[in-house]
C-alpha positions in Angstrom: 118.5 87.9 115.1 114.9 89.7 116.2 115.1 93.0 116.9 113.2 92.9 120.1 113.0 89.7 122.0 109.7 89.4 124.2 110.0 89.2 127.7 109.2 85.9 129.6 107.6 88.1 132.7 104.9 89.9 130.4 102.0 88.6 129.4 101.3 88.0 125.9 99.1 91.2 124.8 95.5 90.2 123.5 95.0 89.7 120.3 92.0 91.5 118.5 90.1 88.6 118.6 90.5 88.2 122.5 89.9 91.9 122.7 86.2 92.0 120.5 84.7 88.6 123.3 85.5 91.4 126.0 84.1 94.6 124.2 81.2 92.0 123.5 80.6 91.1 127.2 80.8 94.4 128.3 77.6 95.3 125.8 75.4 92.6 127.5 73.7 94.9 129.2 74.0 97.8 126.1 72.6 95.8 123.3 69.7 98.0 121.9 70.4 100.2 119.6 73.7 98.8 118.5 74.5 97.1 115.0 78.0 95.2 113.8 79.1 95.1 110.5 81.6 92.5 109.4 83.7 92.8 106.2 85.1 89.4 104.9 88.4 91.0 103.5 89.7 87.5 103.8 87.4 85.8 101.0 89.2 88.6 98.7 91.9 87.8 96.3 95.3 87.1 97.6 96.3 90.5 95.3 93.8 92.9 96.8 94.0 91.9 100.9 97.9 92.9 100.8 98.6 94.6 104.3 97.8 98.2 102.3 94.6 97.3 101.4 93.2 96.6 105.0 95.2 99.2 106.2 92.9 101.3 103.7 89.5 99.7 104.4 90.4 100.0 108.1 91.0 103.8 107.7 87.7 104.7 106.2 86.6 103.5 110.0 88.6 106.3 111.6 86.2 109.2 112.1 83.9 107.4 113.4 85.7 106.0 115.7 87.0 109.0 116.9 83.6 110.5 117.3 83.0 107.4 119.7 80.1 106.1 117.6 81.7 102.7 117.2 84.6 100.4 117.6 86.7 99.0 114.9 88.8 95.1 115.4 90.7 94.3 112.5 90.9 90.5 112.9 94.3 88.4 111.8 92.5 86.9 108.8 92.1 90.7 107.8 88.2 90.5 108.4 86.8 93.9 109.8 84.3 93.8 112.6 82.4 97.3 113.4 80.6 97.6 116.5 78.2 100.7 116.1 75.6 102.9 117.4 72.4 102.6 114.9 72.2 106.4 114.7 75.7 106.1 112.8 74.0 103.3 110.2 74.3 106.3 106.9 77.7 106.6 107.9 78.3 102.6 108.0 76.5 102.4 104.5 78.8 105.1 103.5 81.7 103.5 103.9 80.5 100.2 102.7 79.5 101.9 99.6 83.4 103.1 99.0 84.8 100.0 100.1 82.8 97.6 97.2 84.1 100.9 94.8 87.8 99.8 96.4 87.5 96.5 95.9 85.3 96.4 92.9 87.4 94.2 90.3 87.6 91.1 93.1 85.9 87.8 91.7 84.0 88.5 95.9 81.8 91.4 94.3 81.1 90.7 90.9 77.6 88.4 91.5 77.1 90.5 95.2 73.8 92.2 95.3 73.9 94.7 98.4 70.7 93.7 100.5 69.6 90.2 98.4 73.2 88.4 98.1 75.9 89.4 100.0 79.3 88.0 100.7 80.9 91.0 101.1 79.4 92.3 104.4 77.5 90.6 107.0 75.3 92.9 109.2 74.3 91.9 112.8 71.2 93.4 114.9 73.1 93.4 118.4 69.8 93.1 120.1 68.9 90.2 118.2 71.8 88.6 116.9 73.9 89.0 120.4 74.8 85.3 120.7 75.2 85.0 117.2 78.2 87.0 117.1 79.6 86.5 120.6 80.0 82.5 119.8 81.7 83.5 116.3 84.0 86.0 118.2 84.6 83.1 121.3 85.6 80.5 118.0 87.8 83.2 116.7 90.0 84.5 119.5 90.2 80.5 120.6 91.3 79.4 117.0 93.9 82.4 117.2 95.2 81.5 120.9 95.6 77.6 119.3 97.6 79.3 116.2 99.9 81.9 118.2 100.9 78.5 120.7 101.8 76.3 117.0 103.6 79.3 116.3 105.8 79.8 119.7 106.7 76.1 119.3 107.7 76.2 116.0 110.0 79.2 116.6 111.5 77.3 119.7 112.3 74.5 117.3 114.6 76.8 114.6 117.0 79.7 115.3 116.4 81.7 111.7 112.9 81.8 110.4 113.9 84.7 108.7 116.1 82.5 106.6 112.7 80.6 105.5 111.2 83.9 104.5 112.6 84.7 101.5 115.5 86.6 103.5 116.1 89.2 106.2 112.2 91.0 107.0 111.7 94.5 106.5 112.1 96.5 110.2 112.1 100.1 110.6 115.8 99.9 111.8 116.5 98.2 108.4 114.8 100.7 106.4 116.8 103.1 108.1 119.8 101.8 106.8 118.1 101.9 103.1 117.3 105.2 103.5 120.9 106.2 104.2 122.2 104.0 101.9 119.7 105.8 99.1 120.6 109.2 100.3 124.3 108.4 99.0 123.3 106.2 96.2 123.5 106.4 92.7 120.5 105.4 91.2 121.1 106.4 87.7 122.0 103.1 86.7 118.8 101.7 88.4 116.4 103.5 86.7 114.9 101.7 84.0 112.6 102.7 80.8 110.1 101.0 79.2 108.6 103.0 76.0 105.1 103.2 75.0 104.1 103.4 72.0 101.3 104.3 69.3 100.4 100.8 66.6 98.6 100.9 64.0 98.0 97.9 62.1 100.4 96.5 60.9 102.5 99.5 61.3 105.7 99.7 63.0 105.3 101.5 66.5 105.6 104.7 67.2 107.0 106.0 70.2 104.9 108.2 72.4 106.6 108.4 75.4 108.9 106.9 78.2 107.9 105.5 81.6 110.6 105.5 84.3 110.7 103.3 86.9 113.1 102.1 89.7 113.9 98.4 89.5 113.7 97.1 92.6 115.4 93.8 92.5 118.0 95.8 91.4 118.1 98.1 94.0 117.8 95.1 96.7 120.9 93.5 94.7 123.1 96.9 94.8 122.2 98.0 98.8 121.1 94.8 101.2 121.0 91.3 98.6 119.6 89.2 101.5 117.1 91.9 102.5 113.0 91.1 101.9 111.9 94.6 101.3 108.3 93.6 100.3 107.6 91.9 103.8 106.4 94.3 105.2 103.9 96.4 102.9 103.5 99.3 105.5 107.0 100.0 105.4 107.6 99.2 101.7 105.3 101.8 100.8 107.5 104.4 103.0 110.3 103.4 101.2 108.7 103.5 97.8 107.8 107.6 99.1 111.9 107.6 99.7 112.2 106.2 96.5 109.7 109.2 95.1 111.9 112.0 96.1 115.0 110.3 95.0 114.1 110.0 91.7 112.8 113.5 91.6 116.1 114.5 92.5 117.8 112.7 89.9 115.4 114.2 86.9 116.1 117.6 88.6 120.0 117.1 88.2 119.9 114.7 84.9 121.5 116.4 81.8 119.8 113.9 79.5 118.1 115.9 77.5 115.2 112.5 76.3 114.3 113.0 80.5 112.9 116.8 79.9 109.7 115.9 78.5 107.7 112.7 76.6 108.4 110.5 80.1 105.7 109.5 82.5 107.0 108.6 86.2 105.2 106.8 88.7 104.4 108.6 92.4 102.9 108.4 95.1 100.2 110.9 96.3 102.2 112.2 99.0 105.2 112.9 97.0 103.2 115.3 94.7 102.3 117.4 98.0 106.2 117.4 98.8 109.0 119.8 99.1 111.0 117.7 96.4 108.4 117.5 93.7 108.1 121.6 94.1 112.0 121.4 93.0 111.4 119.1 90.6 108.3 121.4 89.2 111.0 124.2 89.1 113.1 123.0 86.9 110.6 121.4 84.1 110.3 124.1 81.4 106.6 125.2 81.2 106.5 124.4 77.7 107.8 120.6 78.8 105.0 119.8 81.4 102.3 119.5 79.2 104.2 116.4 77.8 105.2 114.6 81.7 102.6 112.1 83.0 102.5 111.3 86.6 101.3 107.7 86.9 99.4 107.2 90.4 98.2 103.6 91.5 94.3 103.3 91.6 94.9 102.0 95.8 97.1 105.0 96.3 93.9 107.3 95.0 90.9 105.8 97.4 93.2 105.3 100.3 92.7 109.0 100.4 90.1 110.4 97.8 90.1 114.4 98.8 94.4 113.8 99.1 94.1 113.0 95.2 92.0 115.2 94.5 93.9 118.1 96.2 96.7 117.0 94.4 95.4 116.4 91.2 94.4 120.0 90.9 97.9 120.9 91.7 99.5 119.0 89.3 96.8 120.1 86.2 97.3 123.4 87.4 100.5 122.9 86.8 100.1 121.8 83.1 101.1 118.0 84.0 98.8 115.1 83.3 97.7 112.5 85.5 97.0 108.7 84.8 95.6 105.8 86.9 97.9 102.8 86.8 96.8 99.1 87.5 93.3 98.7 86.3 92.0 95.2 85.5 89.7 94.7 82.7 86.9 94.4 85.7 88.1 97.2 87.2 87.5 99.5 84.6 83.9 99.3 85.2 84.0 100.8 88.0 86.8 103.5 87.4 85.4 106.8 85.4 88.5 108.5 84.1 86.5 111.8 83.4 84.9 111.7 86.4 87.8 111.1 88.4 89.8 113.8 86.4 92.7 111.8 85.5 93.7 112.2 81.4 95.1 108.8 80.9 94.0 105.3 82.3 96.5 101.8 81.8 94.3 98.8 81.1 96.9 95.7 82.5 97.0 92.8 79.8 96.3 89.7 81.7 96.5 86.0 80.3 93.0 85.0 80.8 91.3 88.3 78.7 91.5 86.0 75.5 89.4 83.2 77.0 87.4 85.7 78.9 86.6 87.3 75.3 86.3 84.9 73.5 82.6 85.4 75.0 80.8 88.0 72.8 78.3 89.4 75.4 81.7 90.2 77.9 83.4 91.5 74.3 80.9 94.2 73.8 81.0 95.3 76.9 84.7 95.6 77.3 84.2 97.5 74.0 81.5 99.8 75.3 83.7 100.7 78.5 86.9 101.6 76.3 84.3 103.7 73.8 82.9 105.5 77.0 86.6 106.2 78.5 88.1 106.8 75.2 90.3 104.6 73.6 92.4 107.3 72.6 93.3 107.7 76.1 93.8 104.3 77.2 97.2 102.8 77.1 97.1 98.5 76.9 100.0 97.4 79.7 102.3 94.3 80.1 101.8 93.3 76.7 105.1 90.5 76.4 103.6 89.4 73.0 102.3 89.8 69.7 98.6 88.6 70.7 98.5 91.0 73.4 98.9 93.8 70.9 96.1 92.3 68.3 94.1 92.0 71.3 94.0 95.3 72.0 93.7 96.6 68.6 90.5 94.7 68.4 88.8 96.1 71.4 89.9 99.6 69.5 93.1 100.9 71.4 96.1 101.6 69.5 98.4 102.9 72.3 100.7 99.4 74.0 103.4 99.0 76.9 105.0 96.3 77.4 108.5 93.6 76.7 107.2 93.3 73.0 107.0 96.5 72.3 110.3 97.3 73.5 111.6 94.5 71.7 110.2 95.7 68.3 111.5 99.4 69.0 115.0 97.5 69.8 114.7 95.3 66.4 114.2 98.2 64.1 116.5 100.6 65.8 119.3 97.2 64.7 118.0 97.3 60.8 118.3 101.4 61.1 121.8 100.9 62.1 122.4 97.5 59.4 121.0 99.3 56.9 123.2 102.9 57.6 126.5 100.4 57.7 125.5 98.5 54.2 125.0 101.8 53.1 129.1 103.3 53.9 130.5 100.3 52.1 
């Protein structure tokens, strides 16, 4: 059952699409000296146009808009249209400049030559172009009015489409009731490990360290089984914050003595600047911290660059170290780990980096990047199998993550124990 039923009597708010053919008619007579920038967010890859990203993209809009030197419409294919005075153009190419950096590792920008070939952007002279963009506008807001009336039938015709969802959506009263339910919780028994570890060789691993990480599907299981907490990303992400300060508290309070140093957990930005990381920070022995990571995703850090950057300085200053989680082997071109300050950077394995290496030019430079970055200081992620780890320790790394290496640790631990039980007889 919705939440909040709309009312018959009201008229069915304008979409953005509706709303940029009216901002558009009102210019007719305002057309010099005004410019529109169009982002095609929608010809990204279904992984980086989650509701998080455009959220992100459509931020970097924000003071500008507030100054009144344009108007932003984020469109529901997740394309951005900015209507803007010219004598705000360096700021524009500003933010178009951070947004490629953003999105850098999408198929979109690889061959996208800013001012020759771009796909990316598409700039309009409103003087010039005026008819241009109002008939693209007038095609969009109709093709939305067509979808939103497909969609109102539809939902006549069935009473749960919920159901068809994957289960019950993510709504703020619902994440209300996670919240509470997490405030009571145990989550010992949902936090899962996952070591990583140092090979050599042929040498058996060595463990480094321990990442610790919530499980969500298991937390779904324990607190609301028929609950879709990813469908809604905004609100996922404030429970993933909730999440945060949970497991803050729970290292603050654990007796387990393998949880006071050699672990790496994953935050948000936020959380570092929180009351319940300060706690957290109180309890770590000083001698400990050096040997904690906090792992921040690379979205998280250019949704708000000065945030990280703020709390980055906190957090060395502190004697912890910092890594950047979730870089693609394309992304890693774009992503300077000195520059950004961070100590550690995870390269995520991916199925298609043996066929993609199997060309020597994109070899050597793969092998250029992880020289320049430091291999040393570049862990190899998600590696489920051997050829993931002799992947990597061709390209020079030596430090892995991943179901097979936790699976090695797990077999040698068992001839350990075989060997010490052969050995009492």
């Amino acid at each position: 059952m919705a939440l909040f039923a709309p009312d018959p009597a009201k008229r069915t708010p304008s979409s953005q699409e509706s709303l940029l053919v009216d901002y558009l008619f009102r210019l007719e007579n305002f057309k010099k000296g005004r410019r529109a920038l169009q982002v095609n967010l929608s010809k990204l890859e279904p992984q980086n146009k989650r509701e998080q990203h455009i959220r992100a993209a459509a931020s970097s809009f924000e003071p500008m808009v507030k100054r009144g030197d344009g108007q932003l419409f984020t469109l529901t294919n997740s394309d951005l249209i900015f209507v803007f005075k010219s004598e705000a153009d360096d700021d524009v190419q500003a933010v178009v400049t951070r947004l490629r950096f953003m999105f850098a590792d999408d198929p979109l920008l690889l061959d996208d030559i800013p001012g020759v070939r771009e796909q990316f952007c598409f700039w309009y002279e409103i003087a010039r172009d005026y008819e241009q963009l109002l008939e693209r506008a007038k095609s969009l807001a109709d093709a939305e009015e067509m979808k939103r009336k497909q969609s109102e039938n539809v939902s006549s015709q069935f009473a749960s489409p919920q159901q068809r969802q994957g289960g019950i959506p993510l709504t703020p009263e619902l994440l209300g009731r996670i919240e509470d339910a997490l405030s009571q919780a145990d989550l010992s028994n949902l936090v899962r490990r996952q070591s990583v570890c140092a090979i050599v060789g042929r040498a058996a691993p060595q463990q480094v360290s321990t990442e610790l990480f919530v499980s969500i599907a298991d937390l779904r299981a324990t607190l609301i089984p028929n609950a879709n907490f990813t469908s809604s990303p905004w609100l996922f992400q404030h429970l993933t914050e909730t999440l945060d300060r949970r497991v803050l508290s729970l290292l603050s309070k654990n007796d387990d003595r393998s949880l006071t140093q050699d672990f790496s957990v994953n935050l948000n930005v936020a959380t570092l600047l929180s009351p319940e990381f300060l706690k957290f920070d109180d309890n770590v022995r000083s001698a400990s911290r050096g040997t904690i990571v906090i792992e921040l995703q690379k979205t998280d850090i250019f949704y708000d660059l000065s945030a990280f950057m703020f709390a980055r300085d906190f957090v060395h200053e502190r004697g912890y170290r910092i890594c950047i989680d979730g870089l693609n082997h394309q992304a890693l071109r774009f992503v300077d780990r000195a520059k950004l300050g961070a100590d550690l950077i995870k390269l995520v394995w991916s199925a298609d980096l043996p066929e993609i290496l199997a060309n020597d030019v994109e070899r050597d430079k793969l092998t250029q990047l992880i020289l320049e970055r430091s291999p040393g200081r570049m862990i190899m992620c998600r590696c489920d199998t051997v050829e993931a780890i002799q992947l990597g320790q061709s390209l020079g790394l030596t430090l892995f993550q991943g179901r097979f290496v936790d699976q090695r640790l797990y077999d040698i631990t068992q001839q350990g124990l075989r060997a010490k039980r052969l050995g009492r007889r």
